[in-house]
N, C-alpha and C positions, 0 to 999 in steps of 0.2 A: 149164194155163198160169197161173202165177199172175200177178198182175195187178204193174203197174209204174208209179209215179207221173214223167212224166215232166220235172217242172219243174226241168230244169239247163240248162248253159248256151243249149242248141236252142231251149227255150221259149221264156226269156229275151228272147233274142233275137226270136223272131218277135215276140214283143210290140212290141218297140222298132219292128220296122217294119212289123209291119201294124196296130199302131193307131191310133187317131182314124179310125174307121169311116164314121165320119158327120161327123166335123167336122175341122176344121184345112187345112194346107194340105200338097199333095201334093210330098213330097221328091224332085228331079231331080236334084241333086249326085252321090250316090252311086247310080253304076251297077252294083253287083256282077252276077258271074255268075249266071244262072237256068238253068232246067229246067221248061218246062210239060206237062205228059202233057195231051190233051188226050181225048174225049170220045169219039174213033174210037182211042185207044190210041195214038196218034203221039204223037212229041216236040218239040217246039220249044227249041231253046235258044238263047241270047243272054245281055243286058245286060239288069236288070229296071232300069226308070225309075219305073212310079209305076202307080196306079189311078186310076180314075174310081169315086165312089161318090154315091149319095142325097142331094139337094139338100132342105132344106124344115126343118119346126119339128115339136115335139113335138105331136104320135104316130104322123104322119103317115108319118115316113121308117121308121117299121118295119113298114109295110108293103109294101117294097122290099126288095128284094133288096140284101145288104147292100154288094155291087159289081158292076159296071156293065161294067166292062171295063179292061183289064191295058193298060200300055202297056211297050215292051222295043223295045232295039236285037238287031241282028242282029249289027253291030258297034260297037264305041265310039264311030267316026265316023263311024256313019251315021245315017238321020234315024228318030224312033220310029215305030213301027207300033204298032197297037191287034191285041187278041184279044177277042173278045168272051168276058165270061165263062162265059157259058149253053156258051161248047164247051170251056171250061177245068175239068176236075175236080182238077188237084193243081199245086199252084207248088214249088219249092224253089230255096233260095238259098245259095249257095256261096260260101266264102273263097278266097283267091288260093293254097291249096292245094287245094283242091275238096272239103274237107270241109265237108257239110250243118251252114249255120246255125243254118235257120230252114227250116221247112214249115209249108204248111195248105194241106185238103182242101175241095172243094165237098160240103156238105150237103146234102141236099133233106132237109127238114123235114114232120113230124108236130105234131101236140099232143095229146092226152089231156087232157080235162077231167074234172072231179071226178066223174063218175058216169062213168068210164072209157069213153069214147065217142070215139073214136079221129077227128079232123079233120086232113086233107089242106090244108095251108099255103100250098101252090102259092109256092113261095119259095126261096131257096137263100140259105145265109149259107156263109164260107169262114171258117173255124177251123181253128188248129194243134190236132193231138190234143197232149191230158197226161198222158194215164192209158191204158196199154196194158195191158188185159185183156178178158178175154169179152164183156163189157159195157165201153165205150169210153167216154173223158169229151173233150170238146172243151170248145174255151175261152176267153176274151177278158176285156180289162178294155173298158169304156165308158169315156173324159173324154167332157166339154162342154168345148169353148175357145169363149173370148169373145175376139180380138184376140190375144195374144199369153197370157193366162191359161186356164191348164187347169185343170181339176178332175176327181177322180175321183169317178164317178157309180156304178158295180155292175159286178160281175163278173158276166157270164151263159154260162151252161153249156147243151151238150147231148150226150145220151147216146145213144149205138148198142150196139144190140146186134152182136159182131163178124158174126151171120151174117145180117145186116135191110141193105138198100140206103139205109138211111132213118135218120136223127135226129128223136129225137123233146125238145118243148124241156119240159124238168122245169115253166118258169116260162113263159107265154105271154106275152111282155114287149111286144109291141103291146098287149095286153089290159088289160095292170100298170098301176095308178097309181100315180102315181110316190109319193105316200104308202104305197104296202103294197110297195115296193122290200124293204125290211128284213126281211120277212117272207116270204120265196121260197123258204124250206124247209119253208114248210105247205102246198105247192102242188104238189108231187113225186111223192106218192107214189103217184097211178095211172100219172106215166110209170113210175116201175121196177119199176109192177108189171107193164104192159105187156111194158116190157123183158124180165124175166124172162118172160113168161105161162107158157112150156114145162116152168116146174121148182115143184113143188106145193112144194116143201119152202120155198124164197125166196118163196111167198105167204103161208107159217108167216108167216115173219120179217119180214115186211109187215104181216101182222097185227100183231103186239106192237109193231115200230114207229110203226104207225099209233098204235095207245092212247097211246106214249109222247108221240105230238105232242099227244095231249088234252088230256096233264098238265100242267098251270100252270107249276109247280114246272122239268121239264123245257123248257117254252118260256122260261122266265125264265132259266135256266145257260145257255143257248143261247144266248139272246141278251146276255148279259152277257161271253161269253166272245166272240164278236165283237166284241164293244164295247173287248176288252182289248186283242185283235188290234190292233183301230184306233189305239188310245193307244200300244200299246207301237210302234207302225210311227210314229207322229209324235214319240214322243221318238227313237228312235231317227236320225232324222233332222234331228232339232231337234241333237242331239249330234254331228254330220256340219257342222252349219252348211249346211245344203241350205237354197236359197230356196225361193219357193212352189211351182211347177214338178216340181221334182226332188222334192220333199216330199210331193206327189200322187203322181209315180211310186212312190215307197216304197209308199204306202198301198196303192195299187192292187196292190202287188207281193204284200204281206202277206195283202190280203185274200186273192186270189186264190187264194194256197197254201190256207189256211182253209177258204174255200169247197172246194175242191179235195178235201182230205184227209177233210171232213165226208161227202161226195158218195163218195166211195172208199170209206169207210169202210163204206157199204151194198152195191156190190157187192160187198167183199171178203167178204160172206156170202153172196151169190148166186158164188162163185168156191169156196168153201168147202164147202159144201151141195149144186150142181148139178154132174153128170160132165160135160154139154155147153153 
């Protein structure tokens, strides 16, 4: 199966409504149609109204489960009810033709640390997939709002392998200071190599990746070519006449494909290379 980046209009979308994870204030106006597959395989469906997520300050809320629990009508006019998330594995959102907007899955969460020693997270974050193939990419952007001001803080990513119950997070972002933020592609490479573990040839190509991150020269293109990402996603916007708000949303948009397509770009050798 080859792999499939899925950032169009579905992602898009879930961005717009499942973000500010941690911050902002939770949207009730729009009630669209939902679908909750829950945890025993039943369905719920209804009006989606909003979530409950992580109260507190930095670094404390990542180590919470990144929601709490789902609110939703049964009908338009009736009064919400709660789901707890812990029995919700999969949300989807629906236009008033009942084609899928927006999705995201519940995770339960791995990490890998540098000496590839596998830790159990005991945590669950809900993430739209972006990337459909063997190896699975999930994905979010982070703002901080202050009042009514957003900013885009990092995109963070996690991988599954399609046939593991489990994500594992490339970047362990409770652990992350927020100074080595920019630096969350030197920190990956025993999850994919995890991910892979079953295909000797994708730990070839693990190897030479790894050297590559040693190389100066390659961490400097690297990170210069984000940095272009960034600028060209703020004139871009600055040429929209977008104010500050919408101007993070770009950014955050831009990175993410970036981030996204870099992260792809190394399964697409573990897709290329492995039969299974």
């Amino acid at each position: 199966m080859n792999g499939k980046i899925l950032l169009l209009l579905l992602c898009l979308g879930t961005g717009k409504i499942f973000s500010q994870q941690y911050y902002g204030k939770k949207q009730v106006n729009d009630q669209p149609k939902a679908e909750f597959i829950l945890e025993d395989g039943t369905k719920v469906n209804g009006f989606f109204v909003g979530y409950n997520y992580p109260n507190g300050t930095y670094p404390g809320f990542f180590d919470k489960d990144n929601i709490y629990s789902f609110e939703y009508k049964k009908t338009p006019g009736s009064f919400a009810e709660k789901l707890s998330a812990k029995d919700v594995k999969s949300l989807k959102i629906f236009d008033d033709h009942d084609d899928v907007t927006s999705a995201i899955e519940r995770l339960d969460m791995k990490y890998v640390d540098k000496n590839g020693k596998v830790e159990d997270k005991r945590k669950r974050s809900f993430q739209p997939l972006l990337y459909e193939g063997k190896i699975q990419i999930y994905g979010s952007n982070i703002d901080i709002c202050t009042n009514s001001i957003c900013n885009y803080a990092y995109s963070e990513f996690y991988i599954r392998n399609a046939k593991d119950d489990f994500a594992l997070m490339p970047v362990d972002y409770d652990k992350m200071s927020l100074f080595s933020i920019g630096s969350m592609y030197d920190r990956m490479v025993q999850s994919f190599r995890y991910a892979g573990r079953n295909c000797p040839d994708f730990q070839k190509y693990m190897d030479s990746f790894e050297a590559k991150l040693e190389d100066k020269a390659f961490r400097k293109e690297t990170n210069e070519r984000f940095k272009q990402v960034r600028k060209q996603a703020y004139d871009d916007a600055k040429k929209q006449g977008y104010k500050h708000n919408q101007t993070q949303q770009v950014i955050g948009d831009y990175m993410l494909r970036a981030y996204l397509e870099f992260y792809a770009g190394i399964i697409k050798e573990y897709e290329k290379n492995c039969p299974y």
